[in-house]
VOTIFI-471618 format. One record per atom (N, C-alpha, C, CB): residue number from 0; residue in three letters; atom name; x, y, z. Coordinates in steps of 0.2 Angstrom, whole numbers, m for minus. Each point is the difference from the previous one (the first is absolute). Glycine has a CB too. Layout:
# VOTIFI-471618
{seq=NUM&type=Ala&atom=CA&X=X&Y=Y&Z=Z};
...
//
This chain:
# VOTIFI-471618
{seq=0&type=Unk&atom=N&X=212&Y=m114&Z=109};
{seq=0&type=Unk&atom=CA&X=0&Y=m8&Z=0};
{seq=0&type=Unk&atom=C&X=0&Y=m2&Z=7};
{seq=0&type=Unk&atom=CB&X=6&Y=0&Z=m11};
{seq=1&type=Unk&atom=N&X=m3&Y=5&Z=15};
{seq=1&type=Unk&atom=CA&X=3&Y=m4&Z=7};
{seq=1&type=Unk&atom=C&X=m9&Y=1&Z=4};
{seq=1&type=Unk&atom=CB&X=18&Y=6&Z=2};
{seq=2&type=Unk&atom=N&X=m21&Y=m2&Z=m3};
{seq=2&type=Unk&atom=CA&X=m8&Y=0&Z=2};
{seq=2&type=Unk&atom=C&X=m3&Y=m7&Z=m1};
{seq=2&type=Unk&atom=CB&X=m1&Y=12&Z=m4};
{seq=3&type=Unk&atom=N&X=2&Y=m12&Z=m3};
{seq=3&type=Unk&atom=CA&X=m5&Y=m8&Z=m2};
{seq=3&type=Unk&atom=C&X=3&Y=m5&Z=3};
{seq=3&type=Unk&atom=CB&X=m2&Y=2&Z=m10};
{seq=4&type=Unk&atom=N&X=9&Y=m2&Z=11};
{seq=4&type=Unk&atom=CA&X=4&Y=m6&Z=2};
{seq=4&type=Unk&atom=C&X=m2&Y=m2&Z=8};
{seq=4&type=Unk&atom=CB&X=11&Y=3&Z=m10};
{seq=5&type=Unk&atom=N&X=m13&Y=2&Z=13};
{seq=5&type=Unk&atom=CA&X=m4&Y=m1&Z=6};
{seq=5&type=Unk&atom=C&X=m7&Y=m2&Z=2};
{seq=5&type=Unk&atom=CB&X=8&Y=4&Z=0};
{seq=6&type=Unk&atom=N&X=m10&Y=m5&Z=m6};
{seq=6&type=Unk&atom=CA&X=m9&Y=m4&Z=m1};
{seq=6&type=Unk&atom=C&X=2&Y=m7&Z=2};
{seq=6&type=Unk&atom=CB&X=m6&Y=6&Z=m11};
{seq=7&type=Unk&atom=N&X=3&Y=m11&Z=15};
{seq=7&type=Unk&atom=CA&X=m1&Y=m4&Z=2};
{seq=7&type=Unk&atom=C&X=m1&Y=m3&Z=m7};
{seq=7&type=Unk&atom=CB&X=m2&Y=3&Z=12};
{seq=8&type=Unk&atom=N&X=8&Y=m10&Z=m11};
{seq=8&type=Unk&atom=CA&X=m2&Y=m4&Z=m8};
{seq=8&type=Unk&atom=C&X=3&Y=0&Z=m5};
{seq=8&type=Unk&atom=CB&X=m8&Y=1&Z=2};
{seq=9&type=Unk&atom=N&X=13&Y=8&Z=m3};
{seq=9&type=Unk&atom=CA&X=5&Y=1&Z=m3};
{seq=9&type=Unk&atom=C&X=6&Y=m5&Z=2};
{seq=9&type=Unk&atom=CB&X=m5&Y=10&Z=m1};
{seq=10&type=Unk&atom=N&X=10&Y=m12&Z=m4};
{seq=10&type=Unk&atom=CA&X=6&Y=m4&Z=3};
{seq=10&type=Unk&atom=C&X=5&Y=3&Z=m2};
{seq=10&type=Unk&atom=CB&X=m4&Y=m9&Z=1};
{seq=11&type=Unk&atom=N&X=4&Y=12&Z=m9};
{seq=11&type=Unk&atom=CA&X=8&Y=3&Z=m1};
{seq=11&type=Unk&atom=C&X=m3&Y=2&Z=m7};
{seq=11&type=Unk&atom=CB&X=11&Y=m8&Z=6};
{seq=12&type=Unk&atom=N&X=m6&Y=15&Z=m9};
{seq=12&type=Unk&atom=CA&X=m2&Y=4&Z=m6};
{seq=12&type=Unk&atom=C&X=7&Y=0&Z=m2};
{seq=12&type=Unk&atom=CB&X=m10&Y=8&Z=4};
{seq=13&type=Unk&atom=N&X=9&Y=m9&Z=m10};
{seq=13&type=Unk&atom=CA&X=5&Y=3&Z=m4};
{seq=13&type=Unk&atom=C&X=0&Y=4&Z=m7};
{seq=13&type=Unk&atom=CB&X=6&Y=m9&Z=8};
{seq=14&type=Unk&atom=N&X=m3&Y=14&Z=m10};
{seq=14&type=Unk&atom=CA&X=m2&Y=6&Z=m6};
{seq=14&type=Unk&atom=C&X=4&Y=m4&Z=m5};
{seq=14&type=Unk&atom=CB&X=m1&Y=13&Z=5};
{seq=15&type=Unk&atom=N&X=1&Y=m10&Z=m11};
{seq=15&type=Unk&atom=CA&X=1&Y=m5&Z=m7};
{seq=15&type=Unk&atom=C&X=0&Y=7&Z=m3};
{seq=15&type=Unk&atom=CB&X=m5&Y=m14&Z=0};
{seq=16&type=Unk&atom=N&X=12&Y=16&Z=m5};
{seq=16&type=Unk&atom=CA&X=m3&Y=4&Z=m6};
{seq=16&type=Unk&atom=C&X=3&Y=m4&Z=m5};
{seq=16&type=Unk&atom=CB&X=0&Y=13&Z=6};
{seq=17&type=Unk&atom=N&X=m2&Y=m12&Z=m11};
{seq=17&type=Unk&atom=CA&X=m1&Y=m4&Z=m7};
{seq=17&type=Unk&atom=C&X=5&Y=0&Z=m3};
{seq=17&type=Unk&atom=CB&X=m8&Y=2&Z=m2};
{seq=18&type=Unk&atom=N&X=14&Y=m8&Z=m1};
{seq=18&type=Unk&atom=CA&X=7&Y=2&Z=m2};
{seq=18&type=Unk&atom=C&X=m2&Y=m1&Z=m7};
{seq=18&type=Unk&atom=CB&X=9&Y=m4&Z=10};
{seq=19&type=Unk&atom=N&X=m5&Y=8&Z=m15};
{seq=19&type=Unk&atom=CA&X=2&Y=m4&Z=m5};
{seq=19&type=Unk&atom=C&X=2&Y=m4&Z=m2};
{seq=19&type=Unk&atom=CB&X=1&Y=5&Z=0};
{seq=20&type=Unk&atom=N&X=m2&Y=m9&Z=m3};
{seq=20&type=Unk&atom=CA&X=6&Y=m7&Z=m2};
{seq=20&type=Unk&atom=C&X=m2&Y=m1&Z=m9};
{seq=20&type=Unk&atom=CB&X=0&Y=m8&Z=14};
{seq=21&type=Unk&atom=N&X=5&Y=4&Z=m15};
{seq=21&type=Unk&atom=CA&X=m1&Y=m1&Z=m8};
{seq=21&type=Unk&atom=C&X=m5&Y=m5&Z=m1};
{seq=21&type=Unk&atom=CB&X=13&Y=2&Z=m3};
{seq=22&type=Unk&atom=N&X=m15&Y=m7&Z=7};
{seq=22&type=Unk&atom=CA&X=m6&Y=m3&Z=2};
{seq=22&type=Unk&atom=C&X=m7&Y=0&Z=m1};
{seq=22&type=Unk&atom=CB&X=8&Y=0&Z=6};
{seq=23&type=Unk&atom=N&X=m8&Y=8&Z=m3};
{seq=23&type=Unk&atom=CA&X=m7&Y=3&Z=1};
{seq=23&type=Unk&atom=C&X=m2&Y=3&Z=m9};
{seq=23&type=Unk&atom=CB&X=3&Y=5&Z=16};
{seq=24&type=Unk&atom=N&X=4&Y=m1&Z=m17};
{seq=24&type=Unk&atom=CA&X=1&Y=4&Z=m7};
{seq=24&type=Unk&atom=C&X=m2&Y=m8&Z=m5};
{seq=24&type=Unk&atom=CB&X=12&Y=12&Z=4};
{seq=25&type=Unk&atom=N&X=m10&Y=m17&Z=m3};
{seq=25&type=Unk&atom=CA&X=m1&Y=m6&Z=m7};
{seq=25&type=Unk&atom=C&X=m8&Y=m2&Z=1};
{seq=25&type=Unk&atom=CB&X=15&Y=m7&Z=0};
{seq=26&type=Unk&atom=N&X=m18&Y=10&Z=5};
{seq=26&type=Unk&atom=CA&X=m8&Y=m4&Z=1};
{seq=26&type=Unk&atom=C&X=m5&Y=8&Z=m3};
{seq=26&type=Unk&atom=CB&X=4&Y=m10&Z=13};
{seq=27&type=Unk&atom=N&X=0&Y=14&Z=m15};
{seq=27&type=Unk&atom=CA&X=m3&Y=6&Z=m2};
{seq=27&type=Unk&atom=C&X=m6&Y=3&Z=4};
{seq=27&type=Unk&atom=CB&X=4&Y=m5&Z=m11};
{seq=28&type=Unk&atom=N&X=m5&Y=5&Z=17};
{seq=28&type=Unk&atom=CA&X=m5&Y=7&Z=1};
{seq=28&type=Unk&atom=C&X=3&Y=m2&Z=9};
{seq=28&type=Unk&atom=CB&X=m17&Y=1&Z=m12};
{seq=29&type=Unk&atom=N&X=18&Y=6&Z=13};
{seq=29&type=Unk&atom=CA&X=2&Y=0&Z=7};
{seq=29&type=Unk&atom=C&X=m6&Y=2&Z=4};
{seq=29&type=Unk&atom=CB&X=12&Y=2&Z=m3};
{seq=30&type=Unk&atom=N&X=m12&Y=m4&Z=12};
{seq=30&type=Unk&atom=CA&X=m6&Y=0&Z=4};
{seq=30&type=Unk&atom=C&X=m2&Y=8&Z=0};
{seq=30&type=Unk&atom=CB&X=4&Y=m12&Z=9};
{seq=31&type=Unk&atom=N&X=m11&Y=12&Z=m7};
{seq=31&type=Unk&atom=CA&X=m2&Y=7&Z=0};
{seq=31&type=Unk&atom=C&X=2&Y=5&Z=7};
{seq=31&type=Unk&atom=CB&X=m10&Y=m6&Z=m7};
{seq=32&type=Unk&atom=N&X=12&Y=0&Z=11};
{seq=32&type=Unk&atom=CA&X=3&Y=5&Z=5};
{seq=32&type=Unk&atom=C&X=8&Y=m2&Z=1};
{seq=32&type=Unk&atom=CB&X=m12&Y=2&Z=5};
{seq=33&type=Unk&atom=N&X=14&Y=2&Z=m1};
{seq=33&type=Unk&atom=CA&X=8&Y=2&Z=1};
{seq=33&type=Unk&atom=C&X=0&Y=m4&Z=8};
{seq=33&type=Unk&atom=CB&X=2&Y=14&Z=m8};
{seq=34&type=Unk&atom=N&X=m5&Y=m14&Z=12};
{seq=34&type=Unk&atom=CA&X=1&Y=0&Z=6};
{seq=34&type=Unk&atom=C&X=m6&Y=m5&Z=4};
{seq=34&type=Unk&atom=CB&X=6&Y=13&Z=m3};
{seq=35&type=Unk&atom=N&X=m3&Y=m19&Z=7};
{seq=35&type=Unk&atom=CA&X=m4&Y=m3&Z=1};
{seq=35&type=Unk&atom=C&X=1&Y=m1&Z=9};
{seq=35&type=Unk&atom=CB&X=m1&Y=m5&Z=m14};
{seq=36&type=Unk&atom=N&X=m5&Y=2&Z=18};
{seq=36&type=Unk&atom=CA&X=2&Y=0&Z=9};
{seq=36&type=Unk&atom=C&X=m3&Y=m7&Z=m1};
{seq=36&type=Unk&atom=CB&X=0&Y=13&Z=8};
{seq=37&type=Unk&atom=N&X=3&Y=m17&Z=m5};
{seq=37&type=Unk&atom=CA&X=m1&Y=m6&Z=4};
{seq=37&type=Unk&atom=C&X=m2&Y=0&Z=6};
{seq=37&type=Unk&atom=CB&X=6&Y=m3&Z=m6};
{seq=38&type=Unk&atom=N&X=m13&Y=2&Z=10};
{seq=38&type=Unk&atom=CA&X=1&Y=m2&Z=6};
{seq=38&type=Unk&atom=C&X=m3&Y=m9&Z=m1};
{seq=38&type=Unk&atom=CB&X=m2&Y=14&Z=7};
{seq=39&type=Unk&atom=N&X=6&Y=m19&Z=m1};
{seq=39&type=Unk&atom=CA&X=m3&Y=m2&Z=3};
{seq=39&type=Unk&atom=C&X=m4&Y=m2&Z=5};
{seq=39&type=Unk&atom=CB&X=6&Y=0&Z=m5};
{seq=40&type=Unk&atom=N&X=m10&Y=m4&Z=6};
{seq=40&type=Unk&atom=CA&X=m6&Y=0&Z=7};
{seq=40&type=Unk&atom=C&X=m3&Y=m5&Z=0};
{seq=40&type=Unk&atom=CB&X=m3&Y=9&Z=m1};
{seq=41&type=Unk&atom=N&X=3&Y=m10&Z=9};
{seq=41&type=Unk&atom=CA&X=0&Y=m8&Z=2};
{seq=41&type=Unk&atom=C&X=m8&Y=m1&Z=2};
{seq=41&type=Unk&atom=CB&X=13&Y=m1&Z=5};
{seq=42&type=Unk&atom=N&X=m17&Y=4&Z=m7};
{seq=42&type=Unk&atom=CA&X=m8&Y=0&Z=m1};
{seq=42&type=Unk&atom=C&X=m5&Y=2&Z=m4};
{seq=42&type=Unk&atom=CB&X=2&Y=0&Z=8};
{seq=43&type=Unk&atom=N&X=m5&Y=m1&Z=m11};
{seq=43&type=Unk&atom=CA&X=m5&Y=3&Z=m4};
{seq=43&type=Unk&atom=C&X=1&Y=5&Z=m2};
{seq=43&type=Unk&atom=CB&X=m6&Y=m4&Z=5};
{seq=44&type=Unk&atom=N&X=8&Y=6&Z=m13};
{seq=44&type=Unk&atom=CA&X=m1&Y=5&Z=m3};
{seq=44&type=Unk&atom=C&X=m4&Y=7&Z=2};
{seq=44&type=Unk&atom=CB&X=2&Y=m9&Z=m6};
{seq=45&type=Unk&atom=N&X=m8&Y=6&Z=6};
{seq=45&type=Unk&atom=CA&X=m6&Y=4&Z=1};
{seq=45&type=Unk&atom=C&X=m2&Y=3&Z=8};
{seq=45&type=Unk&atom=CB&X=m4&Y=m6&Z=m12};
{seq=46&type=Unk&atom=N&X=9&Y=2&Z=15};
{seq=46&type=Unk&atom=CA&X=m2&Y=3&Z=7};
{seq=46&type=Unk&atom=C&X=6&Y=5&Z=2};
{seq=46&type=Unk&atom=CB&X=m9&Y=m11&Z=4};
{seq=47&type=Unk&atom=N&X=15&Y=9&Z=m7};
{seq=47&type=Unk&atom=CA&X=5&Y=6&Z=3};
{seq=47&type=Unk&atom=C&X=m1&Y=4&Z=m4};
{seq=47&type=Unk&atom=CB&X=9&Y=m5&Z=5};
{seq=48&type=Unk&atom=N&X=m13&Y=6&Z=m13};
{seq=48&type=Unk&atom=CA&X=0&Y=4&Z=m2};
{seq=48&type=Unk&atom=C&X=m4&Y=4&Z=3};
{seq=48&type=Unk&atom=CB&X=4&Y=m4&Z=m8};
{seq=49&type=Unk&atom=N&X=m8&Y=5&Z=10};
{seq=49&type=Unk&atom=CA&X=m5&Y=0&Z=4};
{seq=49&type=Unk&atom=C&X=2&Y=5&Z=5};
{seq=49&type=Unk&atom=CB&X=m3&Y=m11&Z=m3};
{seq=50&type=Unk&atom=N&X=7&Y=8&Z=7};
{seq=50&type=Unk&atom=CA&X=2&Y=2&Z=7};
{seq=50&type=Unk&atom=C&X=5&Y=6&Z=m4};
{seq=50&type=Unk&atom=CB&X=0&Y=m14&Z=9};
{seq=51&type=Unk&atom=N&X=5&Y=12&Z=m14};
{seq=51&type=Unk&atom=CA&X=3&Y=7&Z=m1};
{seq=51&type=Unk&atom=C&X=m6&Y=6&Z=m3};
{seq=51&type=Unk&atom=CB&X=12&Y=m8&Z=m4};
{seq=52&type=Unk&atom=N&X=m16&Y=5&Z=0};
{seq=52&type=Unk&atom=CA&X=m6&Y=5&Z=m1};
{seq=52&type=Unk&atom=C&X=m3&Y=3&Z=5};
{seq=52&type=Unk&atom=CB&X=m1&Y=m5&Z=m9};
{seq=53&type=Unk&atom=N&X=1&Y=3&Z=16};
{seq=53&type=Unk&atom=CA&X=m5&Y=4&Z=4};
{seq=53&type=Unk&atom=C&X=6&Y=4&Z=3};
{seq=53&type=Unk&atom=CB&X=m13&Y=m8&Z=3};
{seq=54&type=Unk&atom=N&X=21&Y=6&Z=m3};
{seq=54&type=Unk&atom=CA&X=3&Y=6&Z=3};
{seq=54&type=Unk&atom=C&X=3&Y=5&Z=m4};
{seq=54&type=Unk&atom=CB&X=1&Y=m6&Z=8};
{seq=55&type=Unk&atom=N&X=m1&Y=5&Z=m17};
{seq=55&type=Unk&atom=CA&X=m2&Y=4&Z=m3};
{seq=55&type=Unk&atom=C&X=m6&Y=5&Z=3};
{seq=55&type=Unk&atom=CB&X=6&Y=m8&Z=m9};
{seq=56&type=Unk&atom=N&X=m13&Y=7&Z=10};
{seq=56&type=Unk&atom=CA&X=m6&Y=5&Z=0};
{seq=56&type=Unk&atom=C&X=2&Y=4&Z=8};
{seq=56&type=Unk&atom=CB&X=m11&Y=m10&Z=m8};
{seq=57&type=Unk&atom=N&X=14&Y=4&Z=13};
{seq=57&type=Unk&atom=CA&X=1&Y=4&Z=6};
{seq=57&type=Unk&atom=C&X=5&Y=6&Z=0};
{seq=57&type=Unk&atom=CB&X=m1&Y=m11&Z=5};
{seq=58&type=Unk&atom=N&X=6&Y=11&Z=m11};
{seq=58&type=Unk&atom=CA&X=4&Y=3&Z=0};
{seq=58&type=Unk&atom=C&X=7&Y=m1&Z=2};
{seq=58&type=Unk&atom=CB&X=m9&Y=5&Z=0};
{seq=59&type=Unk&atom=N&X=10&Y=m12&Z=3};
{seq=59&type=Unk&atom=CA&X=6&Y=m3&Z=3};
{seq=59&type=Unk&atom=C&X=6&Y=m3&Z=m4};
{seq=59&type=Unk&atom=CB&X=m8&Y=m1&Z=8};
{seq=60&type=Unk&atom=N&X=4&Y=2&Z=m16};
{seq=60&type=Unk&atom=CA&X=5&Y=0&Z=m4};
{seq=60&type=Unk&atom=C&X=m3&Y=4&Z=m5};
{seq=60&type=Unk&atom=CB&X=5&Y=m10&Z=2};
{seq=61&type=Unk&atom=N&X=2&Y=11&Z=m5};
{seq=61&type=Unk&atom=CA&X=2&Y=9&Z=m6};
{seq=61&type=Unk&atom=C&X=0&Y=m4&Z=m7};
{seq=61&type=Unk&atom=CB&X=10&Y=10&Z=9};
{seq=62&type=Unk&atom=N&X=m14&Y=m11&Z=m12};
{seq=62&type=Unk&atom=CA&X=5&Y=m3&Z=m8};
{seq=62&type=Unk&atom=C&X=1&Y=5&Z=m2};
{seq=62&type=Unk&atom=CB&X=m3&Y=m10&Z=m4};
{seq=63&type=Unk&atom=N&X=10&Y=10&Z=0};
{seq=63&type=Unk&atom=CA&X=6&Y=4&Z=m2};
{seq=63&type=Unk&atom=C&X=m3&Y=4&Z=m5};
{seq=63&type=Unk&atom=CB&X=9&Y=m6&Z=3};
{seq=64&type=Unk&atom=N&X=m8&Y=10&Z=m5};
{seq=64&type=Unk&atom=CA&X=m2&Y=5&Z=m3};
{seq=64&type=Unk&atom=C&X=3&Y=m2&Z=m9};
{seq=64&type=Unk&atom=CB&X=0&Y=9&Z=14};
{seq=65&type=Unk&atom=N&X=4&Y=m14&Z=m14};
{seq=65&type=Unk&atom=CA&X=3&Y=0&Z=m5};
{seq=65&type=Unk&atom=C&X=m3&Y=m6&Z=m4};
{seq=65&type=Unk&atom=CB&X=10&Y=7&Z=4};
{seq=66&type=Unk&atom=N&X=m17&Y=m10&Z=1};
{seq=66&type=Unk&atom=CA&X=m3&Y=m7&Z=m3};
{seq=66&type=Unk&atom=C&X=m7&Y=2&Z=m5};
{seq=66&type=Unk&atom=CB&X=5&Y=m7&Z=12};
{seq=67&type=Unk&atom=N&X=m4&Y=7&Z=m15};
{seq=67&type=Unk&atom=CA&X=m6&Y=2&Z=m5};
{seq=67&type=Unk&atom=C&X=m4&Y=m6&Z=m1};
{seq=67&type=Unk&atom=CB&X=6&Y=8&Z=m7};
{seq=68&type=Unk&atom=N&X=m11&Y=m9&Z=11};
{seq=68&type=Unk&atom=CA&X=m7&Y=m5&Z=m2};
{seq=68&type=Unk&atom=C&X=m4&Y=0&Z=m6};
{seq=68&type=Unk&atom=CB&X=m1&Y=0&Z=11};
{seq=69&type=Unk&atom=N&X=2&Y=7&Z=m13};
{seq=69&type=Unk&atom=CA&X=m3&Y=m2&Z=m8};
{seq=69&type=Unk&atom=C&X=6&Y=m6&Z=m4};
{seq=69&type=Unk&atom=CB&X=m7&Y=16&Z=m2};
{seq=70&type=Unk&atom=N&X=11&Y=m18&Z=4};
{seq=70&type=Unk&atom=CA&X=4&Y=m3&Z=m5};
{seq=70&type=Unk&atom=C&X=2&Y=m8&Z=5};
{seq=70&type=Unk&atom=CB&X=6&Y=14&Z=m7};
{seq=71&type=Unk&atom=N&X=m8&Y=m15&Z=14};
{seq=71&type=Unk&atom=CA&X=3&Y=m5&Z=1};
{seq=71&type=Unk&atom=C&X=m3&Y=m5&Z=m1};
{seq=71&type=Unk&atom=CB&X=6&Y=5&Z=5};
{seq=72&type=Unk&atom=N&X=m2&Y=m11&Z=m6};
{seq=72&type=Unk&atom=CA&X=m3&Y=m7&Z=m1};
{seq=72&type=Unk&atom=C&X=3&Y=m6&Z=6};
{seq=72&type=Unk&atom=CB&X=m1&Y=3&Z=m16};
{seq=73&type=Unk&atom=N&X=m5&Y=m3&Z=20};
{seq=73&type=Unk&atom=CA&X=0&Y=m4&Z=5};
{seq=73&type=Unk&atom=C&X=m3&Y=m8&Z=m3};
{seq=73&type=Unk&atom=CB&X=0&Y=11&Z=9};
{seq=74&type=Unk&atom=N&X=5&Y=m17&Z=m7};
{seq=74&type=Unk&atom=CA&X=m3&Y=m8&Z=m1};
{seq=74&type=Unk&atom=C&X=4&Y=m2&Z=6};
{seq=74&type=Unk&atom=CB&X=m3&Y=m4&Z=m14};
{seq=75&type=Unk&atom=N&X=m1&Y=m2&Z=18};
{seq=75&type=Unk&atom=CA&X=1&Y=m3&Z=5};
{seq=75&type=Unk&atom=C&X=3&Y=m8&Z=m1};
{seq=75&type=Unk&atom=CB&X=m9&Y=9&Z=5};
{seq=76&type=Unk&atom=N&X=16&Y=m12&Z=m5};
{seq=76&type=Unk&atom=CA&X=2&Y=m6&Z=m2};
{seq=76&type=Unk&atom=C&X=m1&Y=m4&Z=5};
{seq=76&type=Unk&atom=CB&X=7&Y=3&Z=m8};
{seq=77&type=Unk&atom=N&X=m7&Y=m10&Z=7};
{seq=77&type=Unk&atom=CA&X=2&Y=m6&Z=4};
{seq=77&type=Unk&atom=C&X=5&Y=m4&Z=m3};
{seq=77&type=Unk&atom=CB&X=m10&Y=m1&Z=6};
{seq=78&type=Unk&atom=N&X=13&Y=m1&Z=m1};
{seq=78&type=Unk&atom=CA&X=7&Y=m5&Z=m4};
{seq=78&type=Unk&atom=C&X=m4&Y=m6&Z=m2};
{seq=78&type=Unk&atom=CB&X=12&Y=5&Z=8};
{seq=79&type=Unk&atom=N&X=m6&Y=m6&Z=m13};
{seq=79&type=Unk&atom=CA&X=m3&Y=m6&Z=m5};
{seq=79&type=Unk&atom=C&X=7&Y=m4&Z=1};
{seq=79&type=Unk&atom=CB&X=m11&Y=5&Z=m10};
{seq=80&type=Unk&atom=N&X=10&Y=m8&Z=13};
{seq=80&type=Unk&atom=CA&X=8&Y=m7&Z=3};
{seq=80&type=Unk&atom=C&X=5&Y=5&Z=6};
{seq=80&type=Unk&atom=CB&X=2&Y=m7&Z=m15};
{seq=81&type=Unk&atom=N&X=1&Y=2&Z=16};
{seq=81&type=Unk&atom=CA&X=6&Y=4&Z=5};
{seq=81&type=Unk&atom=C&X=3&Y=4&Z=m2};
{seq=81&type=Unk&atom=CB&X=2&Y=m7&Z=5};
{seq=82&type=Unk&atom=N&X=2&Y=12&Z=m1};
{seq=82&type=Unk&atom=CA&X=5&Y=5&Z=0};
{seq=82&type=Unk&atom=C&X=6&Y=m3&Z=m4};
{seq=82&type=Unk&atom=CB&X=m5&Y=6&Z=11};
{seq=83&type=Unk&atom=N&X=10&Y=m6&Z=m15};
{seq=83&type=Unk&atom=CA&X=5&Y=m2&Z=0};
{seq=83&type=Unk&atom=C&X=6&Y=4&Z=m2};
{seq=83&type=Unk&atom=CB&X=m6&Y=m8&Z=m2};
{seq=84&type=Unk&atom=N&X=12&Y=7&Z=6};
{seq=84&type=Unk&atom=CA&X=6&Y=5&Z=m1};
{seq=84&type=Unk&atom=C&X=6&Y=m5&Z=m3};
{seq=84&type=Unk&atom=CB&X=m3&Y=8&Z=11};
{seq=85&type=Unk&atom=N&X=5&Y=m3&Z=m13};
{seq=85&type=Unk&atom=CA&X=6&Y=m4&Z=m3};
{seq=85&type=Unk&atom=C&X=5&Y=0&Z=5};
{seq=85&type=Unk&atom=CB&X=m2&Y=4&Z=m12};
{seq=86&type=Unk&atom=N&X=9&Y=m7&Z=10};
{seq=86&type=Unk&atom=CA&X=4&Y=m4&Z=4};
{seq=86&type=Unk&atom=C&X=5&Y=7&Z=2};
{seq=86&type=Unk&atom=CB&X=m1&Y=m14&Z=m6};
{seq=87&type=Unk&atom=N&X=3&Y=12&Z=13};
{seq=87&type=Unk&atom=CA&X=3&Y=8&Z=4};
{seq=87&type=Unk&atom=C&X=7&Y=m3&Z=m2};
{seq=87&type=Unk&atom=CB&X=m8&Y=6&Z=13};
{seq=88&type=Unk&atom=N&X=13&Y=m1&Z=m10};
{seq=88&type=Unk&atom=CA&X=7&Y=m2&Z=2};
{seq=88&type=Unk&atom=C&X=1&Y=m4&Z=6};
{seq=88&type=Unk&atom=CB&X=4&Y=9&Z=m6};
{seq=89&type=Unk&atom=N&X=m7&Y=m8&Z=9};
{seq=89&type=Unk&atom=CA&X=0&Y=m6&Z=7};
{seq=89&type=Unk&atom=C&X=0&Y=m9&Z=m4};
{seq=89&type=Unk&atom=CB&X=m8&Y=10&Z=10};
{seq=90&type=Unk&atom=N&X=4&Y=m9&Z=m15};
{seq=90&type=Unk&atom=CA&X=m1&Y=m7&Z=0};
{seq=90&type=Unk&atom=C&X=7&Y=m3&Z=m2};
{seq=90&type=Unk&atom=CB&X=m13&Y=1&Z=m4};
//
């Protein structure tokens, strides 16, 4: 991850593994996968993927041996309204 995160256009990653909750159990079918990565990127989908793909072919990045492309599902979002956080202890 630390490879990609130095493609130009990358901003920040972060991993996700799937929790349990009684939530998920009352909506009856849980996600197909276990494990999810987040990057953000401050341009064009298709061109930093791009740029990570030609240093994938250069060889300047390794993807990990434990990533199986017969099974992943990549989609690219845009935010739809502002970011909001809830209220800190400072406030």
């Amino acid at each position: 991850m630390r490879e990609v995160m130095a493609t130009p256009g990358m901003v920040s990653a972060q991993r996700y593994t799937l929790r349990d909750t009684e939530m998920s159990r009352m909506v009856g079918t849980q996600p197909t996968h276990r494990y999810l990565l987040v990057y953000e990127m401050d341009d064009d989908p298709d061109v930093v993927m791009g740029k990570v793909r030609e240093a994938v072919e250069a060889g300047a990045i390794q993807m990990h041996e434990s990533l199986d492309l017969g099974s992943v599902l990549m989609s690219f979002w845009s935010p739809h309204g502002p970011k909001l956080h809830g209220p800190t202890l400072d406030a």
